[in-house]
Every structure is written in C-alpha cells, then in structure tokens.
C-alpha positions in Angstrom: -12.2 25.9 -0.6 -9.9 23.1 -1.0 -8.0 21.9 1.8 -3.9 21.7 2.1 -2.3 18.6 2.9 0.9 20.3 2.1 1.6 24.3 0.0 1.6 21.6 -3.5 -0.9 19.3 -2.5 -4.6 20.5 -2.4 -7.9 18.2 -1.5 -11.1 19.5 -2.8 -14.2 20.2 -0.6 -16.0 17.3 -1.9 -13.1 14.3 -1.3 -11.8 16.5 1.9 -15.6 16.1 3.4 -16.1 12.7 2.3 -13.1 11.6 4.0 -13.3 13.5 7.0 -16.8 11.7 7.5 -15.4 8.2 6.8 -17.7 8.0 3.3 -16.6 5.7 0.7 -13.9 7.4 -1.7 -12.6 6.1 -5.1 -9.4 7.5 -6.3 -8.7 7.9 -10.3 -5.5 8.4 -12.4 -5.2 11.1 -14.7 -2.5 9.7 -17.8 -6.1 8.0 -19.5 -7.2 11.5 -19.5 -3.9 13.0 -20.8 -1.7 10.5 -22.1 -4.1 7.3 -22.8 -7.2 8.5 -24.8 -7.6 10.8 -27.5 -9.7 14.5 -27.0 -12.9 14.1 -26.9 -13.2 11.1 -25.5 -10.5 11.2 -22.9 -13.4 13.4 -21.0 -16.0 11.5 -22.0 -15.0 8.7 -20.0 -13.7 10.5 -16.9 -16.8 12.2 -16.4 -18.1 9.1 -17.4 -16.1 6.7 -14.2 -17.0 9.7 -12.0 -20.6 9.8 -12.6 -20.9 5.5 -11.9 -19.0 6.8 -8.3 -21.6 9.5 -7.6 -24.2 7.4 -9.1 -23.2 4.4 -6.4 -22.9 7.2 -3.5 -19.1 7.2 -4.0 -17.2 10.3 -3.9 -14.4 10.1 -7.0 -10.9 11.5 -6.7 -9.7 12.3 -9.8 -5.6 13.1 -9.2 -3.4 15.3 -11.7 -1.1 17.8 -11.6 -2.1 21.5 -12.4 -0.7 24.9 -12.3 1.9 23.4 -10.1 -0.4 21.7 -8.0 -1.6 18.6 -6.9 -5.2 18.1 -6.5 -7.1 15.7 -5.2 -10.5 15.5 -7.0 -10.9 18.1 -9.8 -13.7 20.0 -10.6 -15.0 19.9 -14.1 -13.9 23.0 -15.3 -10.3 21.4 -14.3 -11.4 18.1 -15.9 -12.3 19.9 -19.1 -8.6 21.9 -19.4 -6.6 19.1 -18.5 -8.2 16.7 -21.3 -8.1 19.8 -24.0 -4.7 20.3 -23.2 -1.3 19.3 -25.8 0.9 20.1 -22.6 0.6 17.7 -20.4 3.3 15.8 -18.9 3.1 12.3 -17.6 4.1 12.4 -14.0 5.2 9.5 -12.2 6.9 10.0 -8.4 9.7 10.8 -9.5 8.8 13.1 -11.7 6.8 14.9 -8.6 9.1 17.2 -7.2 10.6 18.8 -10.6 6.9 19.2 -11.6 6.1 20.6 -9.4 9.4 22.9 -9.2 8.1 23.3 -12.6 4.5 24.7 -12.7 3.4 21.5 -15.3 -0.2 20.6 -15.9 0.4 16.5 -16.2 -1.4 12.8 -15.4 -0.7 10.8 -12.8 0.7 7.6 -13.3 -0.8 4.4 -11.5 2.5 5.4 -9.1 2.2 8.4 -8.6 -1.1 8.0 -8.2 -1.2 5.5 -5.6 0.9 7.6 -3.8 -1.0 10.6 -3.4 -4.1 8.3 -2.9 -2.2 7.1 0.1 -1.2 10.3 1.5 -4.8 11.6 1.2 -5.9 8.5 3.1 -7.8 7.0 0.0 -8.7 3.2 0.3 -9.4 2.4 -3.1 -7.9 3.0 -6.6 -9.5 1.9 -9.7 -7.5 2.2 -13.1 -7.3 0.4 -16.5 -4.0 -1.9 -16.6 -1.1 -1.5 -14.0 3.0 -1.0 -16.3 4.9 -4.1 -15.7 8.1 -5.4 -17.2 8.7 -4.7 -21.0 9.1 -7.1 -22.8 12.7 -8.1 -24.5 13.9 -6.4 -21.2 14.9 -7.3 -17.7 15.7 -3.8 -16.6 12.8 -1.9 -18.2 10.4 -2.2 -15.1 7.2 0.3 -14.3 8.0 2.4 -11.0 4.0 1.0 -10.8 5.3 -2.6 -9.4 7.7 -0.7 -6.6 4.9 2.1 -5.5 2.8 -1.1 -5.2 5.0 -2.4 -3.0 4.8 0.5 -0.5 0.6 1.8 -0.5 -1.6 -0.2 1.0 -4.3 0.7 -1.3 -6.9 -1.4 -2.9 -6.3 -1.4 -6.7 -8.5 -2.4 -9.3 -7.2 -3.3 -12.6 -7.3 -5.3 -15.7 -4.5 -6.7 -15.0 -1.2 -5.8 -16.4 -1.2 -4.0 -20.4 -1.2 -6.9 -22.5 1.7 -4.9 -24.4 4.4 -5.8 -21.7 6.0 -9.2 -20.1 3.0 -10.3 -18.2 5.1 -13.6 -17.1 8.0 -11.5 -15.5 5.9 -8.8 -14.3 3.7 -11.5 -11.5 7.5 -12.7 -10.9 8.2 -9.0 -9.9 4.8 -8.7 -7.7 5.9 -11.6 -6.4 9.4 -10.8 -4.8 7.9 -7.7 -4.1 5.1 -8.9 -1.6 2.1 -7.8 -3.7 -0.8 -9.7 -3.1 -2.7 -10.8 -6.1 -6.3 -11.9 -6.9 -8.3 -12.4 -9.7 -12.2 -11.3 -9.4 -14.3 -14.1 -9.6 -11.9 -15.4 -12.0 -8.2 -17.7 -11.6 -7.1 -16.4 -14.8 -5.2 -13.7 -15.0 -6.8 -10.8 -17.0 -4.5 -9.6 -19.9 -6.5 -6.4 -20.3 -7.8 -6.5 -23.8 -8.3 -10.7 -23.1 -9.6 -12.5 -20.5 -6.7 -14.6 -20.1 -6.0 -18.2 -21.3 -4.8 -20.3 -18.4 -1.3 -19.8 -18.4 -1.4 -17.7 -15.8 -3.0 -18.6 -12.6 -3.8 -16.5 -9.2 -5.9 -16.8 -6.1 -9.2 -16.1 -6.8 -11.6 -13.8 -4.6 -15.4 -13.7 -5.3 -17.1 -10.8 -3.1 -16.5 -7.2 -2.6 -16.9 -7.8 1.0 -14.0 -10.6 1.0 -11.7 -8.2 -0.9 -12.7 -5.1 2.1 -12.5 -8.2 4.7 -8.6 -9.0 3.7 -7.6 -5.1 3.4 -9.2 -5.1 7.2 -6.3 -8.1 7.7 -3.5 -6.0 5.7 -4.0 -3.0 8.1 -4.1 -5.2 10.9 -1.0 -6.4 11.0 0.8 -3.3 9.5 1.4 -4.9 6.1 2.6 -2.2 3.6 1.8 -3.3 0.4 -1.6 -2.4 -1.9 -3.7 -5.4 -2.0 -4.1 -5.6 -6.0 -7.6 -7.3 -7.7 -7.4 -8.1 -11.0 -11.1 -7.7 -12.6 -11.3 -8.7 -16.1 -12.6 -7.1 -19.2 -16.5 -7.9 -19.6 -17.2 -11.0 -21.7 -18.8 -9.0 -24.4 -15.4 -6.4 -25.4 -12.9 -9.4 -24.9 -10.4 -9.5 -27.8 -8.8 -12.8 -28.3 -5.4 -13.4 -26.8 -4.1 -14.6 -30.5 -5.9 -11.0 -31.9 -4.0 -9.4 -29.9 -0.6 -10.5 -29.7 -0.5 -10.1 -33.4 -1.5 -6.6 -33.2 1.2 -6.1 -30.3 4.2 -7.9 -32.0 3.2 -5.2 -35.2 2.8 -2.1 -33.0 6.1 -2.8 -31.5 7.6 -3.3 -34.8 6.4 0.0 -35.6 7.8 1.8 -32.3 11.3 0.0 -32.7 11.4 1.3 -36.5 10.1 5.1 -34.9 12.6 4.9 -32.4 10.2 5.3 -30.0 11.7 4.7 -26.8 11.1 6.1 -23.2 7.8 7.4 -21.4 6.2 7.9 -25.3 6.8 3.9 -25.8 3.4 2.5 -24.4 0.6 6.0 -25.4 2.5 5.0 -28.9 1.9 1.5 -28.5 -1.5 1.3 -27.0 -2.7 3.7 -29.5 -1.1 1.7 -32.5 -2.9 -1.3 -31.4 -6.4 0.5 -30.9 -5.4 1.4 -34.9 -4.8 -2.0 -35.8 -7.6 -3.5 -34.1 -10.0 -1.3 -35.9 -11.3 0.3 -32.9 -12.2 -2.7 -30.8 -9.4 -2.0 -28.7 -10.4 0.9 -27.8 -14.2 -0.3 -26.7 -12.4 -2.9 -24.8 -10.4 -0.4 -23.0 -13.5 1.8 -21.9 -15.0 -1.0 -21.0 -12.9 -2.6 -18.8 -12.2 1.0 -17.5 -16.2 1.5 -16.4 -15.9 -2.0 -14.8 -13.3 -1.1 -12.7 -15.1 1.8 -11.7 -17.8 0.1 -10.6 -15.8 -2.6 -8.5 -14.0 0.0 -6.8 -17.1 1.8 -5.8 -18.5 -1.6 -4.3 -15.2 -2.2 -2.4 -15.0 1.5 -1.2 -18.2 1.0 0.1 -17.5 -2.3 2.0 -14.5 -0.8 3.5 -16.6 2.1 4.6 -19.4 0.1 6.4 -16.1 -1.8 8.0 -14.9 1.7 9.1 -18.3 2.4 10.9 -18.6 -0.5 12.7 -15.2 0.3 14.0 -13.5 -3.0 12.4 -11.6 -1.0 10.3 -7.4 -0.1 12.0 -5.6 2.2 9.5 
C-alpha cells in the first residue's frame, strides 16, 4: 500500500520502507520518459537507471504525475503506461497544483522533481542535463535554476543542455547560491561534450567528499541543492564544434516552426539527435546510466553517514 504524504502525493512501499530505515534512495525525473525519449526506448532506459539502483542496493524513486497523483516510485506496470502514453503533460511546480486539479498523467521536470524529492526526504537526484538560460534571451530562464536554489538535494547531472546559454546559466547558479562541482573533472560538462576549458568549476573527486559537503550544507542550515556535474563517458563524447553546428541548425529549424514555449527544447533535443545521426542520442543514454550510477554511490555514502549518526537533516 503506498503511503500518503498528502491526499495528491503518494510514496510507494518500496521508497516509503527504504526511507523509513535510513537505506540509500535515488530519486528519478519522469519528462526523459515522457517528454525526452521516444517509445520504446524511453522505457528501456528507465527500467534500465532503475535496475543499476537495485543492482547497487539502491532503492529508485521514479517521480510522475498519474491519475491526478503524485507518486513517488512507480511500479512497472505504471512505468509501462506512462512511457506508452501521447498524453502526457510536462509538469514543472507550477504546473503542480492545476494538474493535479486536472487528473493529468505528466513528467516531472528537474523542478518539480526536486521538489517532491525534497518533500519525500530524498537525498539524491540523478538526471540528464539541468534547463538553464536560453540562449538569445535574458528572461527565458528554467524554473530548474530557482527550485535549485531552494532543495537541498544532491543532483547529478551532465551539466547544463548544451542547447541553452551555458555562460549565463553558471552566472544564474551563481547569484543564486548553488554550489557547483565538476566530478573528477574542472571542466564544465556540456552534456553531449566534455567541455573545452572555457568554463571552469571546483572540482570534487570522491563520492564520499560529495556526501561529506552535503553533511556540511545540512549543518549549517544551508538551503540550496549541492549540484555535481559528472560528464559524459569518454567514449559517447560528441565534439563541442559537432555540436554547436547541429544546435545553431535545430534552432533554425524551431524559429522557422514557430516552435516556442515548453515544446522548444523535446523539439530541439530531438532535432539534434536527427542531425547527429543518432550519436546524440547514445550520448544521452549514456551520460544518463552514468548518472545513475554516481547517484547510487553518493546515496550510499550519505547513508552510511546517516548511520553513524553524522548525518543532521
């Protein structure tokens, strides 16, 4: 039986146990499932980031919307509906409430997301690339950056979609309080690439440093998620050029579509995996698994910190 946080918000045995005993717990966001990967191998790969948590002795926490509910960790039957699905909506917070309202089936965004992961009492998040600032625009800014500013979760990402202002969007972290590391790397991941150089961050080179400074953020009350950037293994990196060429054409296309709104990056992402003749696409799994498996190390060094009672939350 799945346990109520709230009448909308449900918990399912598995993730409710696991937490109640202090085991380590990854959460997952949903829009890869029903916004950022084509049917069927949108639930190819969920089951696919939730078998490397179970196969690490981490419970997963897959989050979506459905039936006008919120659930925390879906079973696969719920898996399987929500990635056949053409209904789904993309839900970020403040979408919540009118979905709700609403009865939709939809995908969390990395926002939403991270606040239901926080609610739950989830440590650790693992997704593909966080939204940003858009490019050509100072005002088109991902609701991601704010909720990022408010959950102290640990996130694990490729770093920002290489489709958006990646310059302007570690300004915006920055004002914001967001602390920022790359994973055994000083480059900045740019999802599909690696990163050139141009733009530099701390870098952090255990699992058990990254659960050692989330101990320090919940020590002194410190609000924000504590965000590792882990980049795309060597052997799917695109080259930076590769790719900006394939952007700059994708967003040509979306400008001519008049593509504009929530549709702008699915459209653009999938236009690039077009363009790129698929390696995008094997870049974006792969970076995907990574994280996964990251996450489940951290979630697993935050857990041993729990036990030995270092852990305040």
């Amino acid at each position: 039986m799945k346990r109520n946080i709230s009448q909308n918000i449900l918990i399912s045995p598995q993730v409710d146990q696991a937490l109640k005993s202090g085991l380590p717990v990854v959460a997952f966001e949903s829009t890869v499932v029903t916004h950022g990967l084509p049917f069927p191998t949108n639930l190819e790969l969920a089951k696919e980031m939730e078998e490397i948590a179970r196969n690490a002795k981490v419970t997963p926490a897959t989050i979506a919307l459905m039936r006008g509910k919120v659930l925390i960790g879906l079973q696969d039957s719920e898996m399987s509906d929500l990635a056949k699905s053409t209904n789904n909506h993309k839900i970020s917070t403040k979408d919540i409430a009118f979905a709700l309202h609403k009865n939709w089936n939809g995908g969390t965004t990395v926002a939403a997301t991270l606040f239901f992961a926080h609610l739950a009492g989830i440590s650790v998040f693992a997704t593909g690339g966080i939204g940003g600032v858009h490019r050509n625009s100072n005002f088109d800014i991902s609701n991601d950056l704010y909720e990022l500013s408010k959950r102290r979760v640990v996130v694990i990402c490729s770093g920002v979609k290489s489709i958006l202002d990646i310059s302007s969007t570690l300004e915006y972290l920055e004002t914001m309080g967001v602390p920022l590391f790359g994973y055994q790397t000083n480059r900045f991941p740019e999802f599909y690439s690696k990163g050139n150089g141009e733009h530099v961050v701390e870098q952090i080179d255990t699992t058990n440093a990254i659960a050692q400074i989330y101990n320090q953020q919940c020590e002194l009350g410190l609000p924000e998620a504590l965000l590792v950037a882990n980049p795309v293994p060597d052997e799917y990196a695109i080259e930076k050029e590769t790719m900006e060429a394939n952007i700059e054409a994708a967003l040509l296309a979306a400008s001519i579509s008049g593509i504009h709104g929530p549709e702008t990056t699915p459209f653009i992402l999938s236009k690039v995996a077009e363009l790129s003749g698929g390696r995008a696409l094997q870049a974006n799994l792969a970076l995907l698994r990574n994280n996964a498996q990251l996450a489940c190390e951290v979630a697993i060094e935050i857990s041993q910190l729990k036990s030995r009672r270092k852990l305040i939350i």
